[in-house]
Every structure is written in structure tokens, then in C-alpha cells.
N, C-alpha and C positions, 0 to 999 in steps of 0.2 A: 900326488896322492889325494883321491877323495875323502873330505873328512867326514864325518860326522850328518847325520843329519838335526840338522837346528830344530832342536825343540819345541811345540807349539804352543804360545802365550798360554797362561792359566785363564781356563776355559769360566768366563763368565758374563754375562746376557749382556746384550747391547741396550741401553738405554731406550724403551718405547713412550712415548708421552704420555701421559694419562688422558690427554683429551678436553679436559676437562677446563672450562671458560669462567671467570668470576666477573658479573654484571650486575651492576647496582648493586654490590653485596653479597648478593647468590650467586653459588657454584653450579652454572646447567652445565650438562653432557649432552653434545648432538647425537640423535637418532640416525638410524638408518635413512632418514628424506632430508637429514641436513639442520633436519628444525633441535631448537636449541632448549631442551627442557630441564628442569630444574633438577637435581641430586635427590632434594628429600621426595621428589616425584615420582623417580624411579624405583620398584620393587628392588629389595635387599637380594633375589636371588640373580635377577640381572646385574646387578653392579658388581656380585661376586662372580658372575659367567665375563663381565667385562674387565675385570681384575685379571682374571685366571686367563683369559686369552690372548692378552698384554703381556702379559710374564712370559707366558711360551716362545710368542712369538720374538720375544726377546732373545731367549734362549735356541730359537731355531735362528735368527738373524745372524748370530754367534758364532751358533757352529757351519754354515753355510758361508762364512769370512773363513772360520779353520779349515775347510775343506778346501776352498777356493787355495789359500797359502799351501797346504799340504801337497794340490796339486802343482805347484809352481816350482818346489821343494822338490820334488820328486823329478820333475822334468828337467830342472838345473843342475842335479846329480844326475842321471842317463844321460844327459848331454856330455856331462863333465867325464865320466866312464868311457863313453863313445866315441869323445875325441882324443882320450888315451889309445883304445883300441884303434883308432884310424892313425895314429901316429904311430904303433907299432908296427901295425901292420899293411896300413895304406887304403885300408879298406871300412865301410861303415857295418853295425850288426845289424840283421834285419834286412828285409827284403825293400823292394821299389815304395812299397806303399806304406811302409815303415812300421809293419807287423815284426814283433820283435819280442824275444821271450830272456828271461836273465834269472839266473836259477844261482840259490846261496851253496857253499862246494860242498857241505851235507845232502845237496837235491831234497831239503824241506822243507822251504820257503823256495817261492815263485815271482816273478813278475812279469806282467803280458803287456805289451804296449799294442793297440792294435787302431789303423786312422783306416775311418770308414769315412766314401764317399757321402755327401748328402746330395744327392737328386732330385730334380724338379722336371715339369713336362710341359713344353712345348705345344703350341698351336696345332703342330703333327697328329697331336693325341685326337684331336674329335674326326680329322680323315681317319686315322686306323679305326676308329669305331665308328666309321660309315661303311669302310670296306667290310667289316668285320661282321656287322650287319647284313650288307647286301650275300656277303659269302652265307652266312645260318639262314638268310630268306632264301634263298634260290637251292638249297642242297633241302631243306624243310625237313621233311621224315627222316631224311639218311644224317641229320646230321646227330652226333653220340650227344644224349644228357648233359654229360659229365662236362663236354667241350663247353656248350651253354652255359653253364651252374656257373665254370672258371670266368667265361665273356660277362655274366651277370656281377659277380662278384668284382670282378677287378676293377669295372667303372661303374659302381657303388659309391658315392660317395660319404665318406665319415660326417662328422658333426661339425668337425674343421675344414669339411670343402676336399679335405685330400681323398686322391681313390687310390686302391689297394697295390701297391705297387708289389708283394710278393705275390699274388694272380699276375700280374701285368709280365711279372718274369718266368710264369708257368707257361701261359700263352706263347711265349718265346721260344719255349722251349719243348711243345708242340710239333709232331713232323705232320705236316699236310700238304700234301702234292697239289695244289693250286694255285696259279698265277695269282689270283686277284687275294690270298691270303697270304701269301710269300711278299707282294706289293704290301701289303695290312703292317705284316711282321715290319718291313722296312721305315715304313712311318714312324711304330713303334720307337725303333730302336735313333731311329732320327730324332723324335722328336726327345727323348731323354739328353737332360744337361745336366752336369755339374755344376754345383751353386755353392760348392765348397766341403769341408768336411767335418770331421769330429775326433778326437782323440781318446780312447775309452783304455786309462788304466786299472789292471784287474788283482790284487795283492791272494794268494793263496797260500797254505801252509798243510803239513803233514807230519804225521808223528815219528813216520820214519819213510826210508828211502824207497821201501816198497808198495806203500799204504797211499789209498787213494787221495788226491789233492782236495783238501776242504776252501773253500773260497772264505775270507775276511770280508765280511760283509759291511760293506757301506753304504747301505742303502736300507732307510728308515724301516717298509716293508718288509724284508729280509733278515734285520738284527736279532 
């Protein structure tokens, strides 16, 4: 029988250092460039913006440790449920890629287990977009806007070097009767690797059995 789930330590701030240096006597605080200035130097409303930011982040160190545990908690219990059901029955819940839902027997409370591939691109990627290329240079007039806007977009790259990879799956999924784009699509999907994945638990509850699912928000933004 699964018991209980373990309660999570009483929630209080991890220890941040104050930073603060005592030399020859005096208490400096280093700056932003590392240089080491005195206490009484500092304006009183910086030392309370540097107070107050120490404290949070203490407090976010925290709960970022209870969430980390909570998640550990939670996958040691579905594990523990799951290797019940596979000794009943012989069989695991949830599909190959370990999407997987578990509902309390009032169907008011929820839980979604779902592992999403994480993907990266291959040396492929810069042939598909020379084919991809030469295919919009040579069609020129005939080829549609919209095709272009998706090619523009997809190998855009972000502020982190990555390019769009939900364009990159439109493109895909494109029908265009052309060898040398059919060729393009193949590169594509060549050049995509798995580099591993992510496990994303999602907790939801509802007032009653017919009433739409509200999500339990754990996510700072969203609380």
C-alpha cells in the first residue's frame, strides 16, 4: 500500500550571506565591479534594496529545494502505484513516451505526467536551408508569402542562438511537389537529434465531477 505523502520541511529561507567584509576595522560591501567600499559610504536606500534582495532570494533558494523534493515525492509515489498496477496486471499506465494521467475516484483532482523529447539540430540544418533557398530563388514570383514568412521565421535566430523550431515543424508539414524541397524536408528531419528529455508534472483540481479542470499553479508567474 502507498502511504502517505511526506510532508514538506517547514518552509523557511536558506541562509544568504550578507557579503559583507571587515578590514582594518571597517565593514566595506563590494560593488557591482568587485571593488570593496565602505558601509557608511553606501546610501541607506541601497543597503536596504541590498537587504531586501538577500532575503528573497533566500526565500526563493527555499522554495526552489521544496519544489526540487516535492518533485522527487511525487515520482517515488507514481512509481510506487505503477509498479502495483504492473504487478496486477502486468502491464505499465501510460503510453511509450510515458504520458500518463491519474485521476482521485471523485474525478476532482488530476495528475498529468507527460516526458517531452528535448531536440537539437545537426550540421543538416544549414543544407536544408540552402536547398530551401535555392527552391524560393528559382520558383521567385510563384512562390506563396506565407511559405517565405514560415522559411524567414524558422531560421531566425533567438537571443540564445536557437531557431524556431515550431516553424521548423510547419515547414514539415508543408505539401510541395518538388524534388529538390522533398530533398530540403529530408535534411530537416535528418538533421533533428534527441539530446534527451524533460518530465513536466501538471497537478489540477475541480469543484466537481462535471466542472471544468482548474490547474494548481506552480509557477511564480501564474500563482
Amino acid at each position: 500500500m502507498i502511504g502517505p505523502m511526506r510532508p514538506v520541511s517547514a518552509f523557511a529561507p536558506v541562509p544568504v550571506p550578507d557579503g559583507r567584509q571587515e578590514i582594518g576595522g571597517v565593514v566595506h560591501l563590494p560593488d557591482a565591479r568587485g571593488r570593496l567600499v565602505p558601509v557608511d559610504a553606501i546610501r541607506p536606500q541601497d543597503l536596504l534594496e541590498d537587504e531586501t534582495v538577500r532575503k528573497v532570494i533566500g526565500f526563493a533558494m527555499a522554495l526552489s529545494d521544496q519544489i526540487a523534493r516535492f518533485k522527487a515525492h511525487v515520482v517515488e509515489d507514481l512509481g510506487s502505484l505503477e509498479a502495483l498496477l504492473a504487478q496486477d496486471y502486468g502491464l505499465a499506465k501510460g503510453g511509450a513516451k510515458g504520458n500518463k494521467t491519474f485521476l482521485s475516484h471523485d474525478g476532482c483532482l488530476k495528475l498529468t505526467v507527460q516526458v517531452a523529447d528535448r531536440i537539437d539540430f545537426g550540421p543538416q540544418l544549414q543544407i536544408a536551408k540552402s536547398l530551401i533557398d535555392t527552391c524560393l530563388t528559382e520558383w521567385a514570383a510563384e512562390a506563396r508569402p506565407e511559405i517565405r514568412a514560415i522559411v524567414t521565421r524558422a531560421f531566425n535566430t533567438d537571443r540564445e542562438g536557437q531557431i524556431n523550431r515550431a516553424e521548423i515543424f510547419m515547414l514539415l508539414r508543408l505539401e510541395i511537389d518538388d524534388p529538390r524541397w522533398r530533398q530540403a524536408m529530408q535534411a530537416l528531419r535528418d538533421a533533428m537529434r534527441v539530446i534527451g528529455s524533460k518530465t513536466y508534472i501538471r497537478c489540477y483540481r475541480r469543484d466537481s465531477f462535471d466542472a471544468p479542470w482548474q490547474a494548481i499553479p506552480l509557477d511564480l508567474a501564474k500563482a
